[in-house]
Backbone as JSON, one array per atom type, in Angstrom:
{
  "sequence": "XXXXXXXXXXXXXXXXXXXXXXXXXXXXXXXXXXXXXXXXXXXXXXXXXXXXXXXXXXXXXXXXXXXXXXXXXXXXXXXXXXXXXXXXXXXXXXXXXXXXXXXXXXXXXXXXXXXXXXXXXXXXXXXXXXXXXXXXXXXXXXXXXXXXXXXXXXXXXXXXXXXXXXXXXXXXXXXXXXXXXXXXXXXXXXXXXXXXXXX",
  "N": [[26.92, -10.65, -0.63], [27.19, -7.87, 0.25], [24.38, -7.93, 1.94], [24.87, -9.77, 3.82], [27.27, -8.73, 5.38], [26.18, -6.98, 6.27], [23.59, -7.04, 8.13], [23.07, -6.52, 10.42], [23.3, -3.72, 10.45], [21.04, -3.49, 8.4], [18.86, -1.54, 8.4], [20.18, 0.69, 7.88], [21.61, 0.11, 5.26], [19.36, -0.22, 3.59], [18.64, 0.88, 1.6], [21.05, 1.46, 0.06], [21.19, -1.54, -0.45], [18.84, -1.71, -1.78], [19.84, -0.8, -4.35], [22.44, -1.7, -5.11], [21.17, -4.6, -6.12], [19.04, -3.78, -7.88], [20.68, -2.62, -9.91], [22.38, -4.75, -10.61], [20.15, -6.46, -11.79], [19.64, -4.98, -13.46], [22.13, -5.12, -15.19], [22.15, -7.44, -15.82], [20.3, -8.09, -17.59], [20.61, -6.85, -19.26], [22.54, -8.18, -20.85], [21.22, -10.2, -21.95], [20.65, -12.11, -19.69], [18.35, -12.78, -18.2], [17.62, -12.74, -14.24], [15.87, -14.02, -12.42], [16.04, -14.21, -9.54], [17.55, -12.05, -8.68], [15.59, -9.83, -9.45], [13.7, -10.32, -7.9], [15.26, -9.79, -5.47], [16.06, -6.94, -5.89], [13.49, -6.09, -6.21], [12.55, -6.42, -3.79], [13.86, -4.74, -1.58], [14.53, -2.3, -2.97], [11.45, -1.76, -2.35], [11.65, -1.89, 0.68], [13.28, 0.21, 0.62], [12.06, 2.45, 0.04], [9.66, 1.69, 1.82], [10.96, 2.58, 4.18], [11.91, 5.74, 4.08], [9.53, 6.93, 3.45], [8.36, 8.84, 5.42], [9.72, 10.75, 5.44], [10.61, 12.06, 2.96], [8.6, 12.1, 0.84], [8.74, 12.55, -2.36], [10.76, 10.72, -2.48], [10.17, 8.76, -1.91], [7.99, 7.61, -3.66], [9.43, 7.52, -5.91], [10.92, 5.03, -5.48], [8.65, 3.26, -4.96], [7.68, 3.3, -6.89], [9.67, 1.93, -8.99], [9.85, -0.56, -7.13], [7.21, -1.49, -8.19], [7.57, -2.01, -10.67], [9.67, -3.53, -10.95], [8.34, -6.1, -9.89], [6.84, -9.01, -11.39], [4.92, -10.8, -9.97], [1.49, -10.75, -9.7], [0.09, -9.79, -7.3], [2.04, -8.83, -5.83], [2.96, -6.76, -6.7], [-0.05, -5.02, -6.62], [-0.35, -4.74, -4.31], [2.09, -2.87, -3.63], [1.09, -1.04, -4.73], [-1.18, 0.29, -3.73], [0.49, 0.99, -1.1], [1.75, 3.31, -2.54], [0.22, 4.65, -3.88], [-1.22, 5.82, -1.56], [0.63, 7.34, -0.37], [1.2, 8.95, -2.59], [-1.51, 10.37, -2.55], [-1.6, 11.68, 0.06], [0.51, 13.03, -0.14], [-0.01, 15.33, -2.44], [-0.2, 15.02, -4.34], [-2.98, 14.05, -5.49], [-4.63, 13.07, -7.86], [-3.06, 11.04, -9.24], [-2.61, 9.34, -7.13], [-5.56, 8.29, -6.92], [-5.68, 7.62, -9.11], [-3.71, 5.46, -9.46], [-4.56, 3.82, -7.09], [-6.84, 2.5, -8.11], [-5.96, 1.24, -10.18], [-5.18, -0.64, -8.66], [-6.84, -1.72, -7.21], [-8.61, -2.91, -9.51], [-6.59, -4.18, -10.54], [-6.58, -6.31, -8.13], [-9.42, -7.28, -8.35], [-9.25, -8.99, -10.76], [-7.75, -10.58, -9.79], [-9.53, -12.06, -7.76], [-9.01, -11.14, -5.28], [-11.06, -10.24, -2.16], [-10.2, -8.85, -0.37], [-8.12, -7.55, -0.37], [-9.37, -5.95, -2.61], [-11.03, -4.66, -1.49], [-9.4, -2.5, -0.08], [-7.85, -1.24, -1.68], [-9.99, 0.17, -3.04], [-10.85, 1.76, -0.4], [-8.71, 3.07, -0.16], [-8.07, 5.08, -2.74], [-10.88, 6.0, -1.75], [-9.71, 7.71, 0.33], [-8.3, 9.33, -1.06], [-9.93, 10.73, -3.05], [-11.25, 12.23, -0.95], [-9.2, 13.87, 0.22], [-8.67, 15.06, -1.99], [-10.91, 16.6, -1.79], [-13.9, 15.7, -3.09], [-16.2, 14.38, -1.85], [-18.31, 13.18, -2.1], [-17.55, 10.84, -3.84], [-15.86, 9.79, -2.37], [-17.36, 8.96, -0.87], [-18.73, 7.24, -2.12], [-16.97, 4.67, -2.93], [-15.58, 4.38, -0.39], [-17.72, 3.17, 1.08], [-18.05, 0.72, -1.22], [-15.84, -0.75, -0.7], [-16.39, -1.22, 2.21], [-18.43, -2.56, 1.94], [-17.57, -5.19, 0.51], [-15.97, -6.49, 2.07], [-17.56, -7.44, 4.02], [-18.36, -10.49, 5.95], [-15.97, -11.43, 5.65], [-12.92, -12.98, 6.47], [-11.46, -11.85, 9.28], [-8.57, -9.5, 8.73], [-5.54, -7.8, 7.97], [-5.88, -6.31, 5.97], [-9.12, -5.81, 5.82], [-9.25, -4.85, 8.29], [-8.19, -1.99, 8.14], [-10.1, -1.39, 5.67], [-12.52, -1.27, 7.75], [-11.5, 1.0, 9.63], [-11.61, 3.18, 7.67], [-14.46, 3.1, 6.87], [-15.19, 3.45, 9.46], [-14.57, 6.41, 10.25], [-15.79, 7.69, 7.74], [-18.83, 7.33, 8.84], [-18.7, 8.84, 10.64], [-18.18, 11.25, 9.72], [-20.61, 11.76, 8.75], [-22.08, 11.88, 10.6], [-23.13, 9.81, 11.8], [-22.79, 8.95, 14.65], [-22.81, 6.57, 16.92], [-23.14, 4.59, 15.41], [-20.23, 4.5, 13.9], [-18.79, 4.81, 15.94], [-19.46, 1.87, 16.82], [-18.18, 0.51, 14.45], [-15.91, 1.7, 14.54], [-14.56, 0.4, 17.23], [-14.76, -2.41, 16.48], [-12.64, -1.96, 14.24], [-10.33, -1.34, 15.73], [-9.94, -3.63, 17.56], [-9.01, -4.93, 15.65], [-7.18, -4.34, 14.39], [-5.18, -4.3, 16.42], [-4.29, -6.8, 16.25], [-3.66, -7.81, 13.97], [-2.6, -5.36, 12.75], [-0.4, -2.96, 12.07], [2.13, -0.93, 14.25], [2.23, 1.3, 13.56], [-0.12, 1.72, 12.08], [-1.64, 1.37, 14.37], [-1.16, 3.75, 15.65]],
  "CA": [[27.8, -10.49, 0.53], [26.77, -6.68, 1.16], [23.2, -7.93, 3.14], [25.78, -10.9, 4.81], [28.12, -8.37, 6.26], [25.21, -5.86, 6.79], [22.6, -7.44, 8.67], [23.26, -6.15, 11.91], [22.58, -2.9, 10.19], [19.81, -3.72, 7.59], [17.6, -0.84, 8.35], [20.73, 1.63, 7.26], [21.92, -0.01, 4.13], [18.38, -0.71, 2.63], [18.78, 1.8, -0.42], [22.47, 0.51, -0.79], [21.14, -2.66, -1.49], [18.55, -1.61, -3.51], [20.61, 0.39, -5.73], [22.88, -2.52, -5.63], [20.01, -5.29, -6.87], [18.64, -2.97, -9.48], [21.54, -2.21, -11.01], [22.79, -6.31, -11.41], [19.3, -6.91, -12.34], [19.57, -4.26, -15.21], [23.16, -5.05, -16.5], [21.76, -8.83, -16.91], [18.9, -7.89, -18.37], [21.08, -6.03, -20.87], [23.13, -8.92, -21.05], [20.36, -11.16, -21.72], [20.56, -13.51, -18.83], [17.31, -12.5, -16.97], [17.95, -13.71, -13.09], [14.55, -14.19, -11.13], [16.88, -14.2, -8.3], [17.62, -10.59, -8.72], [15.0, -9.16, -9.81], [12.96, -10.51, -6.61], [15.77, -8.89, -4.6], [16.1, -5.54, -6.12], [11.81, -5.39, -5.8], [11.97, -6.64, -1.81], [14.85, -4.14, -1.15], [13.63, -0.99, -3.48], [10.39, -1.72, -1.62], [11.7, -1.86, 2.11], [14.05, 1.6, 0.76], [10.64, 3.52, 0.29], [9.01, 2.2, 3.46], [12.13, 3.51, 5.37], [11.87, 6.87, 3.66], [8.44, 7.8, 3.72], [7.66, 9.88, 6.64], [10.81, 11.89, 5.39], [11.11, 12.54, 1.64], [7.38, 11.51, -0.05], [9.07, 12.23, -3.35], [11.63, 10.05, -2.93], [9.85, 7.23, -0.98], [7.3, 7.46, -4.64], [9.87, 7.15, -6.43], [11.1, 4.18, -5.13], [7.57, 2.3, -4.98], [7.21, 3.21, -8.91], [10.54, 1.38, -8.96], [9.43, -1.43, -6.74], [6.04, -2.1, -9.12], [8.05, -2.57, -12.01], [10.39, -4.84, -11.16], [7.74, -6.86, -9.69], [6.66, -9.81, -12.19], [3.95, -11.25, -9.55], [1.01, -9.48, -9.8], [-0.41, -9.76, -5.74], [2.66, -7.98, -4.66], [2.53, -5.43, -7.36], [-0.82, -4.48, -5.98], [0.09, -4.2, -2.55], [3.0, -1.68, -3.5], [0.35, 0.35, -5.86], [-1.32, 0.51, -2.4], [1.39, 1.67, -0.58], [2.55, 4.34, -3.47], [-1.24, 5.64, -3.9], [-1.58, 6.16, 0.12], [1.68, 8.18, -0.2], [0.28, 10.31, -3.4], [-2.99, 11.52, -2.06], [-1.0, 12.84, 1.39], [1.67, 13.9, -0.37], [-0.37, 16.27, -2.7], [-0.84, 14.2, -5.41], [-4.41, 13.28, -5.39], [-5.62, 12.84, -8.79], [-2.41, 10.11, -9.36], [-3.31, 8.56, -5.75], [-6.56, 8.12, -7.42], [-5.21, 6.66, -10.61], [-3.18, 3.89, -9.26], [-5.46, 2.83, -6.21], [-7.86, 2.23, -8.9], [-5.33, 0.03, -11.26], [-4.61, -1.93, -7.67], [-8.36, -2.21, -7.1], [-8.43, -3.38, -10.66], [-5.75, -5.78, -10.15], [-7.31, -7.49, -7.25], [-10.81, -7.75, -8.47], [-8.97, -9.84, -11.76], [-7.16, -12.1, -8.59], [-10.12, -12.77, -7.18], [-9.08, -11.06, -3.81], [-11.98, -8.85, -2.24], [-9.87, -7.8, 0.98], [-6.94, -6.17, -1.29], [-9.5, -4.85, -3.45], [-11.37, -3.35, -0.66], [-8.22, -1.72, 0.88], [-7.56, -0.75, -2.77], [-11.21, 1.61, -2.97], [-10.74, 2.59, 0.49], [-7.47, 4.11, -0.39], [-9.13, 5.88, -3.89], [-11.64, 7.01, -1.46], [-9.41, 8.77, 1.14], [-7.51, 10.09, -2.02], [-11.12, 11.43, -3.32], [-11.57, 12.9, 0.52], [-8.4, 14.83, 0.5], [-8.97, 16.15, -3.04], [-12.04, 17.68, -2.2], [-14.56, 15.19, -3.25], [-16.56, 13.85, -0.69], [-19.26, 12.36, -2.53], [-16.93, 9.81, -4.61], [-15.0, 9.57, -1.52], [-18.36, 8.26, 0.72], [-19.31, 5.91, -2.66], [-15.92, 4.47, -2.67], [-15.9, 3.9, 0.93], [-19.13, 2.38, 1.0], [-17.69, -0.4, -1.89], [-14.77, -1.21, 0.35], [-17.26, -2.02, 3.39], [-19.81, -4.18, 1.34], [-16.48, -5.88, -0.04], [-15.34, -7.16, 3.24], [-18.37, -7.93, 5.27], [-18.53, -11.84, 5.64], [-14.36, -11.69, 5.38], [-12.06, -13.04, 7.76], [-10.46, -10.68, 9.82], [-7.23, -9.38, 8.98], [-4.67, -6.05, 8.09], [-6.65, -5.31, 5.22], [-10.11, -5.81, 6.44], [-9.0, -3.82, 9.5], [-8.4, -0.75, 7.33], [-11.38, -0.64, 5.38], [-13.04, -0.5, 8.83], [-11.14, 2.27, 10.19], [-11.95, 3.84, 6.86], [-15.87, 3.35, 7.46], [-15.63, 4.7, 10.98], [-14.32, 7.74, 9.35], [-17.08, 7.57, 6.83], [-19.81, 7.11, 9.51], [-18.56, 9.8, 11.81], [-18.18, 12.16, 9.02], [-21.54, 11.86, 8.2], [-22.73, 12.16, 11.98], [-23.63, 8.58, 12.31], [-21.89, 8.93, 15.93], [-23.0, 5.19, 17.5], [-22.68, 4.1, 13.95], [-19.01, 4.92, 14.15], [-18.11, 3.64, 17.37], [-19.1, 0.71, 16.61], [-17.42, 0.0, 13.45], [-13.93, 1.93, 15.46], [-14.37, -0.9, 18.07], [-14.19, -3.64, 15.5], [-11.41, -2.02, 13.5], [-9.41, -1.56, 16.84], [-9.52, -4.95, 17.74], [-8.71, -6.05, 14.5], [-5.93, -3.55, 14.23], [-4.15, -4.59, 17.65], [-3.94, -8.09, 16.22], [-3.26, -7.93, 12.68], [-2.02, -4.48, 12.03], [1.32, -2.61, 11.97], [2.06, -0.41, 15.13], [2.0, 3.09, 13.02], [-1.71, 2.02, 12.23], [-2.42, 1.98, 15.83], [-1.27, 5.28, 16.15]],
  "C": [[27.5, -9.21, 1.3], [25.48, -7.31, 2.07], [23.75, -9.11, 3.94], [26.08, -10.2, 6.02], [27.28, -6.49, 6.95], [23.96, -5.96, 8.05], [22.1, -7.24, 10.07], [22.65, -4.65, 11.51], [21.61, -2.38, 8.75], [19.27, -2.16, 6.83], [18.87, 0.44, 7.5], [21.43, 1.27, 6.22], [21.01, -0.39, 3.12], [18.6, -0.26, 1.03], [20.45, 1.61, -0.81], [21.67, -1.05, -1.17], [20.86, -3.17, -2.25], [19.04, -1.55, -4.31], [21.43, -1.11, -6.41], [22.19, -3.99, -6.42], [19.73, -5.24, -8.03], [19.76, -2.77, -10.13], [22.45, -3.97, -11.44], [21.54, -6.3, -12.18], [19.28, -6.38, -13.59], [20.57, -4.56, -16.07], [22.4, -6.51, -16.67], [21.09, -9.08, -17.33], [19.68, -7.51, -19.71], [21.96, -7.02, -21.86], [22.42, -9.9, -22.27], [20.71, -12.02, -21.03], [19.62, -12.64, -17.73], [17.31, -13.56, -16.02], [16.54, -13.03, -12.74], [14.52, -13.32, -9.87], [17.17, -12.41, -8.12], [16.79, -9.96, -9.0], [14.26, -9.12, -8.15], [13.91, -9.2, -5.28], [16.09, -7.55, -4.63], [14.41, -5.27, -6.01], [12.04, -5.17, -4.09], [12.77, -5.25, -1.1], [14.86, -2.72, -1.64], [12.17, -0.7, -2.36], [10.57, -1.04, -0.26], [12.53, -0.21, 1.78], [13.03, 2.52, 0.63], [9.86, 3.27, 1.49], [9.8, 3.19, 4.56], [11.99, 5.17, 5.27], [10.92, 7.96, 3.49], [7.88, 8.43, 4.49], [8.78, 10.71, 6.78], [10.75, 12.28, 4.28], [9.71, 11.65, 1.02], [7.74, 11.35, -1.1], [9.82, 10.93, -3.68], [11.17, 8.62, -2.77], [8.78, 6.55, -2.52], [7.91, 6.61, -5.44], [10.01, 5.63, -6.83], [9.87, 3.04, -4.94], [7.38, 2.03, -6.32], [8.11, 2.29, -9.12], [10.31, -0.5, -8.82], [8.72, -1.98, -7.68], [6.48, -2.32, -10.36], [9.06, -3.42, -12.26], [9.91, -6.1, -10.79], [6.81, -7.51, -10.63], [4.85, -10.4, -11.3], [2.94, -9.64, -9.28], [-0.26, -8.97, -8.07], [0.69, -8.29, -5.41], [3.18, -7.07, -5.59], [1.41, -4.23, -7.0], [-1.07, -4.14, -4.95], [1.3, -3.23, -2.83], [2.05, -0.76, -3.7], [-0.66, 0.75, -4.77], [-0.69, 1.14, -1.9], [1.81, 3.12, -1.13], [0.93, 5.41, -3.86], [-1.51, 6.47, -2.41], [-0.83, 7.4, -0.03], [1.43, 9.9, -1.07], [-0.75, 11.24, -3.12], [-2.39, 12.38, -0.83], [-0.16, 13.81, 1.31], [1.07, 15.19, -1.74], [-0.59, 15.95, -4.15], [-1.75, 13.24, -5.54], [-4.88, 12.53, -5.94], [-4.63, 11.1, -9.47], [-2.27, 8.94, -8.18], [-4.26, 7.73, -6.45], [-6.54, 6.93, -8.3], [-4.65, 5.31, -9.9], [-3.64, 3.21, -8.05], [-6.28, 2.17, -7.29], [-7.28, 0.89, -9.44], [-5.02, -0.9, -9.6], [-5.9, -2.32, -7.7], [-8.88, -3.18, -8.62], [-8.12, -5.38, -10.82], [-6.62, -6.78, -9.51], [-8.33, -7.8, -7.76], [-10.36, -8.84, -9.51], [-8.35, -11.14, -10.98], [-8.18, -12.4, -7.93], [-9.63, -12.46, -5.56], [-9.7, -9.95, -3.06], [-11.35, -8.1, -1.1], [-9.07, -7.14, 0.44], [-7.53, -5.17, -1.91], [-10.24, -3.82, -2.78], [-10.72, -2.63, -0.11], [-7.72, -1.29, -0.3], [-8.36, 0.41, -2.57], [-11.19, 2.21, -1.87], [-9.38, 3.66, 0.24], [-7.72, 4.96, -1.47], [-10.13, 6.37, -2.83], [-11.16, 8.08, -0.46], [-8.62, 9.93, 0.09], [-8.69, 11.06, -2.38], [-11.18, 12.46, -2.21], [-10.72, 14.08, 0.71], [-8.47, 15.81, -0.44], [-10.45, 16.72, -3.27], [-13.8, 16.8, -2.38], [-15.27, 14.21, -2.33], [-17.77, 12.67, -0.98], [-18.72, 10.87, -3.3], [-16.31, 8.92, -3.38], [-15.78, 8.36, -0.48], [-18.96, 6.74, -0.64], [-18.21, 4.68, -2.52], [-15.49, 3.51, -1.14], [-16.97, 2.62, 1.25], [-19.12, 0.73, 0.45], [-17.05, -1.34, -1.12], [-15.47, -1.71, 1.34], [-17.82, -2.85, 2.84], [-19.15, -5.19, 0.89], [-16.23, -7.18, 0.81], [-16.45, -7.83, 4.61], [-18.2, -9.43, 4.6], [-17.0, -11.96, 5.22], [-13.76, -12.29, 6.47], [-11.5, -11.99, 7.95], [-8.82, -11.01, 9.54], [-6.89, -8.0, 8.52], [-5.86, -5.84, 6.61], [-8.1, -5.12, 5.55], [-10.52, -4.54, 7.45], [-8.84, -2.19, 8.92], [-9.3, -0.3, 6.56], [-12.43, -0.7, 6.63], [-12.67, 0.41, 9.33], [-11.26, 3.13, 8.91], [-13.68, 3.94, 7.01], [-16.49, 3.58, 8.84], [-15.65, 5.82, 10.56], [-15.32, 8.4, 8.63], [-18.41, 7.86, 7.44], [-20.05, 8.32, 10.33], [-18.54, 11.57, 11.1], [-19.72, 12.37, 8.52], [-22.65, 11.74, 9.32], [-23.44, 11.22, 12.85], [-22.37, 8.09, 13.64], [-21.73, 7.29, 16.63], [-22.38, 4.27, 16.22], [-21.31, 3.38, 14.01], [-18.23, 4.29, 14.69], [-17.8, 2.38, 17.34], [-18.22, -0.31, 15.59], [-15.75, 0.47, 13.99], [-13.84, 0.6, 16.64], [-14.0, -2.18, 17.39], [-12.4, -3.63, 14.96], [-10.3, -1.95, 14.36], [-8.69, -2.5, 17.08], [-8.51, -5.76, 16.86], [-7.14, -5.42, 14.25], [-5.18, -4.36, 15.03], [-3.73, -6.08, 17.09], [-3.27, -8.05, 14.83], [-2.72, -6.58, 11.92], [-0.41, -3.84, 12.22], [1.09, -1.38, 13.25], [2.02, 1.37, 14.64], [0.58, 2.89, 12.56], [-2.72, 2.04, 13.36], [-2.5, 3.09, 16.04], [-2.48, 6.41, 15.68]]
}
């Protein structure tokens, strides 16, 4: 009934409804009567309370993804948080745990059989490498993520390990190089990406 009589304002009761989710999901866990039904909605709703939060409180927005990945049973949209929660680690000053759990997403995907997650997995391990210093892990890394995705359909993950091998290209003075791979990932962005990866 709270996301009934909320829905008008969603975006400001997200972490109420987490909280409220997770905490049914745990007493009927304790109960024993594991609900599906709840669990799904304390992940989707933990989840959306760390997107909301991250470009204000990194700790907290972590938190809340660690949260997310463990109440999540499917293991696709486990690896798309551990994405999300690695991106957040390497910017937020935690590199070497960035590192760590891009890896276990990259992991993940390669065992699903999906090479665009797992290349948007190593691209994210390699900007984590990049920030902590390591440039050489950072450009092999990179490198994986491109050879991953050539011959892919275009879409949001695709589109990010190209704007990760512009980066790559331009850093390494391959100027035309560059361009051309930022022209691709542009395109591909404007269609299939999220409007804070335009920016």
């Amino acid at each position: 009934w709270i996301e009934e009589i909320s829905a008008e304002n969603l975006g400001e009761t997200t972490t109420l409804l987490a909280h409220h989710y997770a905490t049914a999901n745990e007493l009927r866990s304790r109960m024993g009567d594991d609900r599906p039904d709840l669990a799904l909605q304390a992940q989707r709703f933990t989840r959306a309370a760390a997107e909301q939060v991250q470009n204000l409180d990194s700790a907290a927005a972590i938190e809340l993804f660690t949260k997310a990945a463990a109440l999540t049973e499917d293991p696709l949209s486990r690896g798309k948080i551990l994405i999300e929660m690695a991106d957040l680690q390497a910017v937020g000053g935690e590199r070497e745990a960035g590192l760590k759990v891009a890896g276990e997403a990259a992991a993940l995907f390669s065992q699903l059989r999906e090479p665009a997650f797992q290349a948007q997995a190593l691209a994210s391990q390699g900007r984590a490498a990049w920030i902590g210093g390591d440039g050489a892990t950072s450009d092999e890394l990179n490198a994986q993520a491109y050879a991953l995705v050539e011959g892919l359909e275009p879409g949001r993950q695709v589109a990010a390990v190209l704007r990760a091998e512009a980066n790559r290209r331009l850093l390494r003075g391959q100027v035309a190089e560059s361009a051309a791979v930022a022209d691709r990932a542009l395109e591909m962005t404007r269609e299939y990406g999220t409007p804070g990866e335009l920016a």
